[in-house]
N, C-alpha and C positions, 0 to 999 in steps of 0.2 A: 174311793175317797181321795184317792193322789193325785187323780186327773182334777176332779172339783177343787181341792188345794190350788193346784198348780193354774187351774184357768180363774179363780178368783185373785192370784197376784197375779195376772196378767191384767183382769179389770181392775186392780189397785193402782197400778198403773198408766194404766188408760184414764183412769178417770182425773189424773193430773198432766193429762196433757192439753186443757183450753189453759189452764193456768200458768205451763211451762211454753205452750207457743203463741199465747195470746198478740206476742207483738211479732210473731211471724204472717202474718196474711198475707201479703204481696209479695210477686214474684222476688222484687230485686232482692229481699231480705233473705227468703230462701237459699238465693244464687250466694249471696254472703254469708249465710251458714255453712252452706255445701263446701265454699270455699275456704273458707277457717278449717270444717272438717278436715279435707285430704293436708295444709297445713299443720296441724296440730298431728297428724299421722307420720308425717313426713320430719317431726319436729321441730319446722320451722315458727320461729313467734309470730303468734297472729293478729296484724295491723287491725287497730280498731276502725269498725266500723262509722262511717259518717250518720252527725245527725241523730233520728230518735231508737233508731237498732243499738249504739252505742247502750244503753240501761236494759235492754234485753240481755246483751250477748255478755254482759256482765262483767265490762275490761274497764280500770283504770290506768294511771302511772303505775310505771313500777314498782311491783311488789308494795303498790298502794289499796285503798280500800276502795272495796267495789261502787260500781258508778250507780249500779242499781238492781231490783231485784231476777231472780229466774237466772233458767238454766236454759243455756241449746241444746233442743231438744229434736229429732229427727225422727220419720219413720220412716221403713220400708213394707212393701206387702207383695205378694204375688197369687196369683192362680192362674188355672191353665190343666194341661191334659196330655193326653199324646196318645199315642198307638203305636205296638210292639207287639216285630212278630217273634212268636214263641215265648209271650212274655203277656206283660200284666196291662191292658188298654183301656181308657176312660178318662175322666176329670180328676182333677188333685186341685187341694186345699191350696198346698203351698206353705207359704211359709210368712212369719210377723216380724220384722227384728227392731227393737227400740233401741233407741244411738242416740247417748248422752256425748256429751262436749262441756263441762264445765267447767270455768278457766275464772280461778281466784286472783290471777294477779298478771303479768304480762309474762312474769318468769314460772309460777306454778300452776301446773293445767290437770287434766283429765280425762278421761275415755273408758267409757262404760258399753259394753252391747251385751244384751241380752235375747236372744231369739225362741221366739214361740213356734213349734211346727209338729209335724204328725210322722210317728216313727212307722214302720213299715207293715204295723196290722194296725193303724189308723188310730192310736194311741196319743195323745199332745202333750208332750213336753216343755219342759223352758228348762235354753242352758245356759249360763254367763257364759256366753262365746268371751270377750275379753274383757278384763278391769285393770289397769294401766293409770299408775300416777307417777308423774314427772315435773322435772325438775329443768328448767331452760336457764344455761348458765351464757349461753351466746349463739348465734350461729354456727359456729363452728359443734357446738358438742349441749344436745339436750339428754340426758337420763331418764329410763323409764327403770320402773318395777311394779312387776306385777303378771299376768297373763296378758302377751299380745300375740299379734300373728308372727311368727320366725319369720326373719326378712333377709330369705334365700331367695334368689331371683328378683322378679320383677310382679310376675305375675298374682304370688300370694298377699303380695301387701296392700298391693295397686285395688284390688278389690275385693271385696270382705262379704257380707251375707246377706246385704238387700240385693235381689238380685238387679235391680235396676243399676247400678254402677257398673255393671258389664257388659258389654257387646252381648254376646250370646246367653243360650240359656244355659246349657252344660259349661261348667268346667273342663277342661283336662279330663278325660278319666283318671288318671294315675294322681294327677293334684287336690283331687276331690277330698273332702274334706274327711277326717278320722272316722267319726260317725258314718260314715256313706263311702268306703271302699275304698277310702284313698291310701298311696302308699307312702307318701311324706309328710313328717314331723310337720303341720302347717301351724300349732301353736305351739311355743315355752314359755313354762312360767319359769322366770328370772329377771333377769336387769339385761339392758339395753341402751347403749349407748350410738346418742346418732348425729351425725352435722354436715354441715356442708361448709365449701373450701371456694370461693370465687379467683377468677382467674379473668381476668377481663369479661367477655361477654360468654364466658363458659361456666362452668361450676363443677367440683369435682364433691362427689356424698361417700360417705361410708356409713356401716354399721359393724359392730360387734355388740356382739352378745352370749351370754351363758346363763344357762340354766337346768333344770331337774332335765336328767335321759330320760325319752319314752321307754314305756313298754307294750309289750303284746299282751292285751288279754281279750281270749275266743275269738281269735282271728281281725282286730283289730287295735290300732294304735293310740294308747293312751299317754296322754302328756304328762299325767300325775301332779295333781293339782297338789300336794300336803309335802310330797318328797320323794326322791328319787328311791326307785325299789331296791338300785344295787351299787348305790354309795358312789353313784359316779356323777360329773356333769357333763351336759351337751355343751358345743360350743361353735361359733360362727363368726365367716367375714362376709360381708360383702363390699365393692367396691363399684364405684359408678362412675363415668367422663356423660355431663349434663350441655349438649351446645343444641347450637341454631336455635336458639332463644325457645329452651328445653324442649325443645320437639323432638330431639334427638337424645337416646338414653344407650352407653354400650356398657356396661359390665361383666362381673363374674363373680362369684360368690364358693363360698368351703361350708361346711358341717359335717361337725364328728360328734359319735354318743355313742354310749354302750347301750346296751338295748336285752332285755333278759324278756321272755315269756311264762306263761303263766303253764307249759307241761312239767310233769315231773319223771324227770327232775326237768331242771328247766334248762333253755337252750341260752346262752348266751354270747351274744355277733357285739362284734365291733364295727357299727355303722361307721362310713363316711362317701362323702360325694360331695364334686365339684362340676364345676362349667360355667359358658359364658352365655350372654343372654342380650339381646340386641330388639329395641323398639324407638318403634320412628310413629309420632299422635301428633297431628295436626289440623285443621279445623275439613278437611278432605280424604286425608287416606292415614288409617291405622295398622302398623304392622308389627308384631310381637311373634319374636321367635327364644325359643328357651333348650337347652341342652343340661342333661343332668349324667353326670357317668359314677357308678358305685365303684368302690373298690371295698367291698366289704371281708371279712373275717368270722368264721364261724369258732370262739373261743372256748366254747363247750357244747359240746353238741348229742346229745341223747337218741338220734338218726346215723342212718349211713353217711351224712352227711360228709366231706372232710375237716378233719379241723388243720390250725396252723399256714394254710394258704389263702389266699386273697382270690374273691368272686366278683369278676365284674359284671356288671350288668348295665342298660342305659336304659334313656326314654327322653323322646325331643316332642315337642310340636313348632309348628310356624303357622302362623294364622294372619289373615290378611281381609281387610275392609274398606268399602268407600264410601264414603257421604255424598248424595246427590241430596240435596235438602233435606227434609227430612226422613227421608229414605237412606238404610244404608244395607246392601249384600255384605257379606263376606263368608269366608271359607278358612277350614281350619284342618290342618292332617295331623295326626298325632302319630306315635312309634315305640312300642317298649318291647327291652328283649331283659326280662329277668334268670338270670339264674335258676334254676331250680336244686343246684347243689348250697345254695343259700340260706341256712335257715330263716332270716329275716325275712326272706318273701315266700317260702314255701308256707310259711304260721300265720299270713296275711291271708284274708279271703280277696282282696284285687289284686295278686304278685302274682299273676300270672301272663303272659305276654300278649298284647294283641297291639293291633292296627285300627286305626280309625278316619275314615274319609266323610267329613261334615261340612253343610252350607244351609246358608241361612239368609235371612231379611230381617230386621229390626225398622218400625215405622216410629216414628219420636213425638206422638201426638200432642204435646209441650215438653218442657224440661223436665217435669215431675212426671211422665207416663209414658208407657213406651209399651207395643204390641210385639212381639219376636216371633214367627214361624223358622223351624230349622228339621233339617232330615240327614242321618248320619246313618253309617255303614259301619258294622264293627267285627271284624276276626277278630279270635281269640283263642288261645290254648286251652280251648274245652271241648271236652270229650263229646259234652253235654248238649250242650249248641256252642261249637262252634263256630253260627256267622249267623246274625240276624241284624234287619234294619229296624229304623224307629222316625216319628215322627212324632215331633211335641211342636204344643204352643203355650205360647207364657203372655200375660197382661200383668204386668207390674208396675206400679206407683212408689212415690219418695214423697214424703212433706218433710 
C-alpha cells in the first residue's frame, strides 16, 4: 500500500508536467532553464529570458506581478547496470528526480526537488531531497530557508541528483549521499545566506550557514528534518576567489555540529572539518580537486573509544577530464583514512578507509543525454572483501 501511495504522487505529478513545460520544446529554452537553474542555486538573480519564454519562466519587474502563467519545471532520469566482483551485477532502474524553479518576482524565488528511486531490495521511494525559499536582497547576499544541499566545498552543490549534471556516474564514495553510505552532512535544514563580491573581472562568493546537527541512526546520517536531537546547531563558511572569466574557482570551506547516535546510551562527537578545494571548467578540460581534514572529538562515548582528545582523519579526491567534442575521458582517484578511535565514523556503515582508482568516458548524445561507461578499482578496510573492481554504465536524460 506505500509503494502504490508513493508511485500514484509520482504520476500526480507527472501528469502536470505537458502543463508545466508546455512552452519548453526547443532546445534554446531548455539551455535558459538549465541556466536560471544553476543561477538560482548559486543565488544569483536570474535575467529574464528574451521574448516568448519570458511568460513561461514566470519573471517580471521587481517584486512586480507575474508576466504569466507556469512554473520551471525540469526533469532528470537515469538507467543503466554494471557488474561487480563479489557484489550484486545486472540492470538497475535508476533513479526520476522532478526540479521545480519557481521564481514569484525577481527578488523572491524557489527550489523544490523531489526524487523517485528504488532502495536496495528494489522497494521505490520518493524523498523531498530539497525545498528552499528565498529571498534576493542584491548580489552581494540572497537568503535561503529551508532543506538545501550544505555548501562545503564545491562538489556538493555543483551537482545534485539528476545524474546528468555530472561527469561521471559515481560520486565520491565518501561524499555520497546520506541514504547510500556517505560520510558527510550533504544536507541542512536551516538558513543560508549567499553572494558574491565583484572585483574587476574576478568575483569573490561566500556562504554561511546554520542549521539542525545531524545525527546517526543504524549506521547512517540523518539531517533531521523537524529539529535537532541534542539542542545543538550545525554551522558553516565557505569562501571562493571566482577569475579567468569563472573558469577558475579556488576556496576553502569549515563545519562544525554536534552529532549524537541512536546506541544506548548514545555516543556523542563533536564534528568538525575543513579544507581547501580548487576547480578549473572550461569548454576543454575539467578539473576538480577537494581535501576534507577532521578534527573530531568523541564527548561521550559508550566504547573504548577515548573521550576528551581530538581524532583526525582525512579523505581528498582529484579528478580530471577532457572534451574532444562530444566525447570526454576522464579519471578520478580518491583517498580516506578514517579514524577508527572516532565514534563518528566507527557508527557509520561507509567510515571505513579505502582508496579508489576510477576512469571513465561520457559520450553527450545532445545537451539533454549523455551515455557514461566507467570502471573503478576499490580497497578498503574490510575484512570482508577487501578489494573488488566494478564496471557500470549509465544513459541518463534532463528536460
Amino acid at each position: 500500500m506505500k509503494s502504490r501511495t508513493l508511485l500514484c504522487a509520482a504520476l500526480v505529478c507527472l501528469s502536470q508536467a505537458p502543463l508545466l513545460a508546455r512552452a519548453a520544446d526547443d532546445d534554446s529554452r531548455i539551455q535558459e532553464l538549465e541556466r536560471r537553474v544553476k543561477q538560482l542555486e548559486a543565488g544569483q538573480p536570474a535575467a529574464p529570458a528574451p521574448g516568448p519564454a519570458m511568460g513561461h519562466m514566470g519573471m517580471g519587474s521587481m517584486d512586480g506581478p507575474l508576466s504569466g502563467p507556469g512554473v520551471p519545471f525540469h526533469g532528470f532520469a537515469d538507467v543503466g547496470g554494471g557488474f561487480q566482483q563479489h557484489g550484486q551485477s545486472g540492470f538497475t532502474t535508476g533513479s526520476f528526480d522532478i526540479y521545480l524553479t519557481p521564481q514569484f518576482s525577481d527578488r523572491v524565488r524557489a527550489l523544490a526537488e523531489v526524487l523517485v528511486e528504488f532502495g536496495p531490495t528494489g522497494e521505490p521511494g520518493i524523498d523531498l531531497e530539497r525545498l528552499q525559499l528565498g529571498y534576493a536582497f542584491s548580489d552581494a547576499l540572497t537568503l535561503w530557508l529551508g532543506r538545501f544541499h550544505s555548501p562545503f566545498g564545491y562538489y556538493n552543490t555543483a551537482f545534485h541528483h539528476g545524474k546528468l549534471m555530472q561527469t561521471s556516474i559515481e560520486k565520491p564514495k565518501f561524499m555520497n549521499f546520506e541514504d547510500d553510505g556517505g560520510v558527510m552532512p550533504s544536507h541542512t535544514v536551516g538558513t543560508w545566506a549567499t553572494g558574491a563580491f565583484r572585483l574587476g573581472g574576478s568575483k569573490f562568493t561566500y556562504d554561511v550557514y546554520v542549521g539542525n546537527s545531524p545525527s546517526i541512526k543504524d549506521g547512517a546520517l540523518d539531517m533531521n528534518n523537524l529539529a535537532s536531537q541534542n539542542h545543538t546547531a550545525s554551522r558553516g563558511l565557505n569562501i571562493a576567489y571566482q577569475g579567468l572569466d569563472g573558469n577558475l574557482r579556488l576556496g576553502g570551506h569549515y563545519y562544525r555540529a554536534g552529532v549524537i547516535d541512536n546506541a544506548v546510551p548514545a555516543n556523542d562527537t563533536k564534528l568538525s572539518f575543513i579544507g581547501p578545494y580548487a576547480v578549473f571548467d572550461n569548454s576543454v578540460w575539467e578539473v576538480i580537486y577537494e581535501y576534507y581534514r577532521w578534527n573530531n572529538e568523541n564527548l561521550v562515548s559508550n566504547t573504548t573509544a577515548p573521550t576528551g582528545e581530538q581524532h583526525r582523519s582525512t579523505a581528498w579526491f582529484a579528478q580530471a577530464g577532457r572534451r574532444f567534442g562530444q566525447w570526454m575521458p576522464y579519471a578520478r582517484y580518491e583517498k580516506t583514512s578514517f579514524n577508527q578511535d572516532d565514534n563518528f565514523f566507527t557508527a557509520l556503515e561507509g567510515g571505513r578507509s579505502y582508496t579508489r582508482k576510477l576512469a571513465g568516458v561520457r559520450y553527450d548524445i545532445n545537451p539533454r543525454a549523455a551515455f557514461t561507461v566507467e570502471v573503478f578499482n576499490t580497497e578498503q578496510d574490510d575484512p570482508v572483501v577487501p578489494k573488488y573492481n566494478e564496471l557500470r554504465f549509465q544513459y541518463a536524460i534532463g528536460f
